[in-house]
Structure formats: C-alpha cells, structure tokens
C-alpha positions as CSV (number, residue, x, y, z in Angstrom):
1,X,27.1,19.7,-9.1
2,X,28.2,18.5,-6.0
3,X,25.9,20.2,-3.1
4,X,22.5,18.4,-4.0
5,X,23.0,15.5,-1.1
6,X,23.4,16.2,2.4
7,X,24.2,14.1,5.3
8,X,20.9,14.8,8.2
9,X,20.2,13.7,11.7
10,X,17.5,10.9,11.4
11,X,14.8,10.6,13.9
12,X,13.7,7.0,14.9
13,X,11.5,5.3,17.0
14,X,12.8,3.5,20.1
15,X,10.6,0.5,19.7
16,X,7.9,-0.8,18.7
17,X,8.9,-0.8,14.7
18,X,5.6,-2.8,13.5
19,X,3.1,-0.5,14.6
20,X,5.1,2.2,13.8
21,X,6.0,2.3,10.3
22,X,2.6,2.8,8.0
23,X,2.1,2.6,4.7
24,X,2.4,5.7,2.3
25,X,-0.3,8.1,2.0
26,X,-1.6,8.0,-1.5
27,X,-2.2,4.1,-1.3
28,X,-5.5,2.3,-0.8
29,X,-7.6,5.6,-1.9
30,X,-9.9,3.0,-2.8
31,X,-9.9,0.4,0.0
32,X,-11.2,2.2,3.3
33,X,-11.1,-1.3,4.8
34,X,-7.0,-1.5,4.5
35,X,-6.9,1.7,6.7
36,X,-9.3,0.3,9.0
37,X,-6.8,-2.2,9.6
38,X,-3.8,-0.6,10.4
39,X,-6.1,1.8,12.2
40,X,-7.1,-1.4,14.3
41,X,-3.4,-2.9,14.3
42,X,-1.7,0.9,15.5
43,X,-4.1,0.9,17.7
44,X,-3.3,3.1,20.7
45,X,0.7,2.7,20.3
46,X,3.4,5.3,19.0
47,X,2.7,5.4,15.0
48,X,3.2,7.4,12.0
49,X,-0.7,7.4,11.4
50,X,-0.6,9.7,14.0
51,X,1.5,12.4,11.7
52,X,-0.1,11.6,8.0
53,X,-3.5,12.3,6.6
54,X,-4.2,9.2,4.3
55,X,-5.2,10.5,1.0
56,X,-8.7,8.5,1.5
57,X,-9.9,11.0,4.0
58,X,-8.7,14.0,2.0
59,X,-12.2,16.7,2.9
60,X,-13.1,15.1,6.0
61,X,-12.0,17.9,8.5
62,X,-8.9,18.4,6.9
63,X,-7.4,21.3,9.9
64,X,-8.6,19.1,12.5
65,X,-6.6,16.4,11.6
66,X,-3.7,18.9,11.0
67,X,-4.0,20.3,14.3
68,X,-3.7,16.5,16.1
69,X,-0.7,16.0,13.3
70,X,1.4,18.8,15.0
71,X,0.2,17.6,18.4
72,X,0.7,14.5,17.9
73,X,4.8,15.2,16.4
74,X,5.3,17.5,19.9
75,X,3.9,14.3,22.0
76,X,6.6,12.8,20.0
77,X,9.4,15.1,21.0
78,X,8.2,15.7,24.8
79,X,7.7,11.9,26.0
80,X,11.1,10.4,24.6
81,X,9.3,8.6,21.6
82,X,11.5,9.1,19.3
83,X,15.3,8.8,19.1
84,X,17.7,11.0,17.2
85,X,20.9,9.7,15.4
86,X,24.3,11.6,14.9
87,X,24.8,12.8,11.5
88,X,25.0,9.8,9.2
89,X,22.8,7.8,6.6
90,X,20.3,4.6,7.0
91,X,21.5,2.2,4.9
92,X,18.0,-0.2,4.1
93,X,17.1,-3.8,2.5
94,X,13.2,-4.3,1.9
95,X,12.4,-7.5,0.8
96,X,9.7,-8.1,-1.6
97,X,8.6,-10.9,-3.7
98,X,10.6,-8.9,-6.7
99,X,13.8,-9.6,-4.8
100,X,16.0,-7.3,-1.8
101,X,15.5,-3.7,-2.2
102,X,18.2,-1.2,-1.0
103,X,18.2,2.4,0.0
104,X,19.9,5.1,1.2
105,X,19.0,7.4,3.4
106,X,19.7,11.6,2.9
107,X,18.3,15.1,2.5
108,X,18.2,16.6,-0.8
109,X,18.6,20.5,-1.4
110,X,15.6,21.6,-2.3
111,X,17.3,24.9,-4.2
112,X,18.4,22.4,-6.6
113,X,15.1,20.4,-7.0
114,X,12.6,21.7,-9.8
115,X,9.1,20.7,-11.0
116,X,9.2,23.0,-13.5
117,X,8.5,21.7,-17.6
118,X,11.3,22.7,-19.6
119,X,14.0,23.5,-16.7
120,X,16.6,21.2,-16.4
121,X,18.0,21.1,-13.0
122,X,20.1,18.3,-10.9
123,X,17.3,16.6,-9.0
124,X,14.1,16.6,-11.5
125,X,9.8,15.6,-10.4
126,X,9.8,13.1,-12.8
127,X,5.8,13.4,-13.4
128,X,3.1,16.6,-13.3
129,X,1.8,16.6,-10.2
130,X,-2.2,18.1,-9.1
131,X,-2.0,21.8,-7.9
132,X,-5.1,20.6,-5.4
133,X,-3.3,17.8,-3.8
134,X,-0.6,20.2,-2.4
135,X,-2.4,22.1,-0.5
136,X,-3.0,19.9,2.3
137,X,0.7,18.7,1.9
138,X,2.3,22.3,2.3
139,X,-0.4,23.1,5.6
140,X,0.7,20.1,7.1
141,X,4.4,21.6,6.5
142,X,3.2,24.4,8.3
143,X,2.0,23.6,11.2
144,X,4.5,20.5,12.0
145,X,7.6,20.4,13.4
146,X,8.8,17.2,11.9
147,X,9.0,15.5,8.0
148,X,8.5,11.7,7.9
149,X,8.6,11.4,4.3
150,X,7.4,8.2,1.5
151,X,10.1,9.6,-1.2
152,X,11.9,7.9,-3.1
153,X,14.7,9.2,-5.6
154,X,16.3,7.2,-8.4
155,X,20.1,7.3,-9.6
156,X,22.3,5.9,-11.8
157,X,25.2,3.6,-10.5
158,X,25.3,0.4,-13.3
159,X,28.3,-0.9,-10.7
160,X,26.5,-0.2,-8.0
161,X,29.4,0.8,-5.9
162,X,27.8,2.7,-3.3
163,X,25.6,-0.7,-1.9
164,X,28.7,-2.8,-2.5
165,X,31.1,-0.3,-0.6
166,X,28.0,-0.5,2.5
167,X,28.0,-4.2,2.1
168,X,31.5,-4.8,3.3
169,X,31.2,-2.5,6.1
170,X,30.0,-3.3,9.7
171,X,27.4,-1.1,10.5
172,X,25.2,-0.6,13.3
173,X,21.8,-2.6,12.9
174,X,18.6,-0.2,13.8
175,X,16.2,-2.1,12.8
176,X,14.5,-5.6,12.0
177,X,11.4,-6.3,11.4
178,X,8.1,-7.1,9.6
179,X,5.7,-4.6,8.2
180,X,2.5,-4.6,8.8
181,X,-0.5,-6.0,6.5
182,X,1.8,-7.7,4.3
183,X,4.2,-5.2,3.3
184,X,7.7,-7.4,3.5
185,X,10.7,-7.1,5.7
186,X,12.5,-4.1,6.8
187,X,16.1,-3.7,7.9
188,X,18.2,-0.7,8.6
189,X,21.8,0.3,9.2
190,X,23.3,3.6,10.7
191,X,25.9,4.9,8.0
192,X,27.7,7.3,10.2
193,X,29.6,11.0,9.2
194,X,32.9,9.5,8.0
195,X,31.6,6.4,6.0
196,X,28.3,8.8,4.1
197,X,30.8,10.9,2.7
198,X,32.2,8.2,0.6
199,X,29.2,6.7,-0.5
200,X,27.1,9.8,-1.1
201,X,29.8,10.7,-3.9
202,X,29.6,7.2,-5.3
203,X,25.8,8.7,-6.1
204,X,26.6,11.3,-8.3
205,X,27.0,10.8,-11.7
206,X,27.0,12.2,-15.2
207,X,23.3,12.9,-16.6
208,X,20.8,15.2,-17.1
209,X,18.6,15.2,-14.7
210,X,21.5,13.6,-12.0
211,X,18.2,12.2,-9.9
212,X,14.7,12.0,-10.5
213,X,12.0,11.2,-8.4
214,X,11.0,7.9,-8.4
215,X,7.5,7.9,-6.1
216,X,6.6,10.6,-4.1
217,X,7.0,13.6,-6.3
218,X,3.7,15.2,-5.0
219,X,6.1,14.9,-1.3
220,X,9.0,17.0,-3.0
221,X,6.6,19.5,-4.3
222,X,4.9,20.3,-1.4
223,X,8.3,20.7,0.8
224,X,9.9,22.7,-2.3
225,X,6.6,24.7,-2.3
226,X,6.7,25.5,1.5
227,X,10.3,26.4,1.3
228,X,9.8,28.8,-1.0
229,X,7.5,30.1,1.1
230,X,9.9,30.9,3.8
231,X,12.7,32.0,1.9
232,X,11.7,35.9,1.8
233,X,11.4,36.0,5.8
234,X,15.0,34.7,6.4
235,X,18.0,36.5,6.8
236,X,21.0,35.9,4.5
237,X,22.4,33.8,7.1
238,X,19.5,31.3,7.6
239,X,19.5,30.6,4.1
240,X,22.0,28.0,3.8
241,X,21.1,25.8,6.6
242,X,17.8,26.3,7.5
243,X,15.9,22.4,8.1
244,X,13.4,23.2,5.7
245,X,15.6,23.9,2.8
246,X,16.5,20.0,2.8
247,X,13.9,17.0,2.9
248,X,15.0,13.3,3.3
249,X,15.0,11.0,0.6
250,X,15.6,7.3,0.3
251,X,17.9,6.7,-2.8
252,X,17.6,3.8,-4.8
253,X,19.6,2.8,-7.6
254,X,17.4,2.1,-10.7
255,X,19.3,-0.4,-11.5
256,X,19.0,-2.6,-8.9
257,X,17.5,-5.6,-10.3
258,X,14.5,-5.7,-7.8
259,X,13.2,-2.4,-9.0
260,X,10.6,-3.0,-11.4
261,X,8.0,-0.5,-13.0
262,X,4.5,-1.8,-12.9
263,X,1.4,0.0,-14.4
264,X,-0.9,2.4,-12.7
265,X,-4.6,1.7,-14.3
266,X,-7.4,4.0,-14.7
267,X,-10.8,4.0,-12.5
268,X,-13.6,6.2,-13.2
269,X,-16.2,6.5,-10.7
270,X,-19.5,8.1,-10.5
271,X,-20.2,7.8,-13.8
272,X,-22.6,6.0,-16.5
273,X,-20.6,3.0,-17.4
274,X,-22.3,1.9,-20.7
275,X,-21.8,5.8,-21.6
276,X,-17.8,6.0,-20.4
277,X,-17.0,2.6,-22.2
278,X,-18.8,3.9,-25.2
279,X,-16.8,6.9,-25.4
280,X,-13.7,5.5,-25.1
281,X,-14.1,2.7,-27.5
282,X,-15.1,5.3,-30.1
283,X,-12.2,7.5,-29.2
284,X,-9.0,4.7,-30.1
285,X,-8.6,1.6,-30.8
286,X,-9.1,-0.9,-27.6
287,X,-10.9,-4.1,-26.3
288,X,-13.8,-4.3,-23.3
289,X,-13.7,-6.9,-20.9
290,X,-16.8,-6.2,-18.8
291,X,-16.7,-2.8,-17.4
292,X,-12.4,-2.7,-18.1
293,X,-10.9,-1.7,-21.3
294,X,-8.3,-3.3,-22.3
295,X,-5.4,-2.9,-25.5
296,X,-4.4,0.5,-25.3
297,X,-0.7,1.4,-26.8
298,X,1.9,0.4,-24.4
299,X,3.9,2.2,-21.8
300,X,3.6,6.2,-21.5
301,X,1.7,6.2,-25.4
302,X,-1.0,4.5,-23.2
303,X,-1.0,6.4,-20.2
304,X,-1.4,9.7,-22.1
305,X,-4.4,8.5,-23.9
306,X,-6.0,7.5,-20.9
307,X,-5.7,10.8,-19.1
308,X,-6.7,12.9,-22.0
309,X,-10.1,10.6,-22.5
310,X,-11.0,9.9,-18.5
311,X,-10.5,13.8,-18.1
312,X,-12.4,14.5,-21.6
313,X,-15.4,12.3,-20.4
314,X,-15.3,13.6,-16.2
315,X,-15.3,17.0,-17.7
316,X,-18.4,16.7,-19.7
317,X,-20.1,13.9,-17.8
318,X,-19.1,14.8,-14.4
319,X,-17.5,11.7,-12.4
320,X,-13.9,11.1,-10.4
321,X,-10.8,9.8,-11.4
322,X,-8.9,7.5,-9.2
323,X,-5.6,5.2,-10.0
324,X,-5.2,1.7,-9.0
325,X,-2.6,-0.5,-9.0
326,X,-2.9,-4.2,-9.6
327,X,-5.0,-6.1,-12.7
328,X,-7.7,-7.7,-10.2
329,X,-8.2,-4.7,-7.9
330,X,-8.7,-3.1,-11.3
331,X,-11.5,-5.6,-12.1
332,X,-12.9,-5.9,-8.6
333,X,-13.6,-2.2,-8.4
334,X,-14.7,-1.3,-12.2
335,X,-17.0,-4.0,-11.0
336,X,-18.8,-1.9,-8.7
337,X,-21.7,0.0,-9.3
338,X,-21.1,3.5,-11.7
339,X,-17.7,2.5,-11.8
340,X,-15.3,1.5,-15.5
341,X,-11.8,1.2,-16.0
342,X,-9.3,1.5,-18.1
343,X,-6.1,-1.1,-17.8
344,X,-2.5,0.2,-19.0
345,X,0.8,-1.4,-19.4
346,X,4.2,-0.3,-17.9
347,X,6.6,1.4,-19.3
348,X,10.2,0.3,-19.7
349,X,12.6,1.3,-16.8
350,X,15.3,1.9,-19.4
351,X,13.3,4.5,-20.8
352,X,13.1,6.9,-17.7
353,X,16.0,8.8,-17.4
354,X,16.1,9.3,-21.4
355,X,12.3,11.2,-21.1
356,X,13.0,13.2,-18.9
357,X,15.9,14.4,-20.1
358,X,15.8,18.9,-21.0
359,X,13.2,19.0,-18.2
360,X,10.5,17.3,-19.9
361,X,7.5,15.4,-17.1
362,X,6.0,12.0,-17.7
363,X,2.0,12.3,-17.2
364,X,0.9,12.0,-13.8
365,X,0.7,8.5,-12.1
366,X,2.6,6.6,-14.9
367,X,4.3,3.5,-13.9
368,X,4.5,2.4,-10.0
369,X,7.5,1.3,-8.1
370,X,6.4,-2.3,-7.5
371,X,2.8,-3.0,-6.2
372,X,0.9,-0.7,-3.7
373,X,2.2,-2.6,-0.6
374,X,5.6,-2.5,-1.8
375,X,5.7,1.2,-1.7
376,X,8.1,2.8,0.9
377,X,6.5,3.2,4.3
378,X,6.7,6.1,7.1
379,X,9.6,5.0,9.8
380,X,12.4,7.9,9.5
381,X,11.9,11.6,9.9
382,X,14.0,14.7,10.8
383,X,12.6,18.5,12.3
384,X,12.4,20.6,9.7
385,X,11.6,24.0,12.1
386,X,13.1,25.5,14.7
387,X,10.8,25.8,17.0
C-alpha cells in the first residue's frame, strides 16, 4: 500500500542549531540535574524546550506549561524564528560512538498507523504503550499549532538503496553541528519534491507490518489519538489533507549497521528494598548484586518477567516504576535510598519485525535504540492546524 508516506513542508530554525535541538522527552526521568543543564545551556535563546514538557516534570502544573508551549510555538511563527522549506525530505547522519546513523525525514498517514493488538496494518506501535502518559501528549496536540516530534520508524531495505541513491546526490546542506551535553553530531540535507519521490518508494517493501515504530510510539499514539478526535468535525473534503492526519517521522533502515538494540533495565523506587529483592528472587530464578538483580532470561523472555513482577510487587507494596538505560546508571540509582533494580539484556534486532508480525506488541520499554543520549533529538517540526 502505497499512500502510507508523504512528502511535508519542514520547519527549521534559522540559527542557532546547538541550543536549539533538545533531547527527547522521556530521557533522564531520573536525572533532574541533566535538565538543569540544558535548561542552563538554552538559556534565553530560541529552543525546543520551549515547545516540550520533559517527562521529569510530568504533575508539576501540567496546563501552565501547555499554555507557554502554544505561546511559545506562536512566538515562533510571529518573530521569523523558524524557517519553512518547500516540499521535500531531510536527509540526516548522526554520529555516534556505534557508527553514522542515517534518516529520512517524512509524514506518515496516520489512517494507516494502528496500536491496536491483533490488527495488522502498514505502519504498526511496535510496543503497549501507558493510557496515562497520553494525556498530556494529546493536550499538548490541542492547544499547539506545531509538531516537533522524537519518532523514529524502522524499515526494511537490506541494499539500502534509498541512502545510497541520496548519497550520490548533491543536496543542499541545512545543517552542521554538535548537540548539546554530549549527544554527537548532526547533519542535515534538503531532499527536494522531484528527488523524495524516488527514494520514498525505495522505502516500501514486502512485510507485514511495512514499518514499525522504532522509539517514540507513545509520540504516534498521541497524534493518532488526537486525530481521531477531529475526524467527526471535518467535512468530507478536509479529510484527506488535513495537517493533523499526518505526523513526521524520521525513517531509519534497521539495517543500518549502526543501529543497535540495547536493554532498558528496571528501577523501582519508593519501595522496601530487602522486601522487593526478596520477592523477586523467590519469584524466578536470578542473581543479586547489591540492590540489582541480575540473570534473568534474555531479550523479550526477560523483559516480560520483569514487568509482570515490578507491577505484581508496586501493586501490593505500593512504589513507582521507572526505566533506565545504561548498566552503571542502573547501579548508581538502585543505590539510592528505597530504591532496587532489576538489569535486563537486549533483544536481537533480527527478531523485531518477525514479533510483531499479525499485529502482535512487544511489552512496553523493551530494547532502546542506542543509549539515552543517542536518542533522536527535537530540531524539525511542521503545523499541524490551521489556525
């Protein structure tokens, strides 16, 4: 099915790149000191912390914050902030330590995007995703004019045609720079109207799902959710092109050999530790290493345990769960006072396309795409209203 990519109109900044471009949402829920940071590094320049609600301060005055979003985007638009493209794709490299990352740039149709257990569809959530962390998500949705989204979708493309085809073309350089606290280097291209056609057909392929989402599926559910909202007040003809329908993706090809799936680990706060690593060391067969256990099955197997026996415990014992990524931060935070955790291997990339194929959802939070500052950070957007 051929209508699942569309070519947008990007927004970008006209300068200042570094301060800018922030890191995704849902990273450093346990490191208040990393948003101080960038807080301190943005300081009073253009930036994308001025559109995103970092998943830290979730409850702290959560409209208030939603209300300077939207006024914030409309400062945006009114003072010549932001610059917007012609039709066309951003063709991207991130370098990592794993090796040179590439993306493309373009809007999915949401109409063909489901979430759903059991429903196979063209572009598939690849993981559950939390009702309650929506909610804040669709709001913002709302009340904004603009998306600047963290998503990133996988394909297939073993050849990798598409990259090679950009690769030997001479594209218009947007962007050059490094991102901030540590995240690597960032360059873009502009891939315009007559060249994305090519390419975007290079991404489809044979498969079910055609794409998945590779990070950001709690992104895709919220702008699937708020478009589904909207749908019943539209006429006929708003249907097909409304902004809100779409949302932009960056593609990557799973392939690529600097993708690589590392482990999201386990963190239970609040709670009795002695009590927590009793439980679990009752419940399967595992290893303690201080307040981190350690030796459960590998891959999803592993994951699935550890959900079902953190949420078993909270329930009972009260307590929060949080997810980490990296073995030390793991230690360095079970290490804290009422706090135990559980560390997990990563699954196989080879195996992600296969379990998820008839609609079927890998648990929630189970593998990352690299380490937390390797995740994709906020630089492009597009409006997504009309007003």
């Amino acid at each position: 099915m051929k209508s699942c990519l569309r070519i947008p109109r990007v927004l970008i900044p006209r300068e200042g790149f570094e301060t800018w471009a922030v890191i995704a949402r849902d990273q450093f829920t346990s490191d208040r000191e990393y948003w101080k940071r960038v807080e301190r590094c943005v300081g009073d320049a253009p930036s994308t912390l001025n559109f995103i609600l970092p998943e830290i301060d979730l409850g702290e005055d959560d409209a208030a914050r939603i209300e300077a979003e939207r006024a914030a985007m409309y400062a945006a638009l009114e003072n010549d902030t932001l610059s917007k493209l012609t039709r066309g794709l951003v063709f991207t490299e991130r370098t990592t330590r794993t090796g040179v990352r590439r993306g493309i740039l373009v809007c999915i149709d949401l109409e063909q995007f489901s979430l759903e257990a059991g429903v196979s569809a063209p572009i598939r959530a690849s993981e559950q995703v939390i009702p309650s962390r929506l909610i804040v998500r669709v709001a913002e949705r709302r009340a904004t004019p603009l998306e600047f989204p963290h998503t990133i979708l996988f394909y297939r493309d073993k050849k990798d045609r598409a990259v090679k085809d950009l690769l030997r073309e001479e594209l218009e350089q947007l962007y050059d720079f490094d991102l901030m606290e540590g995240g690597g280097h960032l360059t873009g291209w502009f891939v315009p109207d007559y060249i994305a056609a090519d390419v975007i057909n290079y991404l489809y392929t044979k498969g079910d799902p055609m794409f998945a989402v590779a990070d950001g599926n709690h992104a895709v559910a919220a702008a699937k959710q708020y478009w589904e909202e909207l749908k019943p007040a539209l006429r006929q003809e708003e249907l097909a092109n409304h902004p809100a329908r779409f949302t932009l993706v960056e593609m990557v090809n799973i392939c690529d050999p600097a993708v690589v799936f590392h482990p999201i680990h386990r963190l239970v706060k609040d709670v009795e530790t002695e009590a927590f690593c009793d439980f679990v060391m009752r419940s399967v067969k595992c290893k303690r290493e201080g307040n981190v256990i350690t030796g459960l099955p590998a891959g999803i197997a592993g994951v699935r345990i550890a959900d079902e026996l953190c949420e078993k415990f909270v329930r009972v014992n009260g307590g929060r769960i949080d997810y980490i990524h990296g073995a030390k931060r793991l230690q360095s935070c079970a290490a804290e006072e009422d706090c135990a955790g559980i560390l997990l291997t990563a699954m196989d990339k080879e195996d992600f396309f296969p379990a998820l194929k008839g609609g079927a959802l890998l648990p929630k939070k189970a593998f990352s795409l690299g380490m937390s500052k390797e995740k994709r950070y906020y630089l492009e957007g597009r409006e997504i209203s009309y007003d």
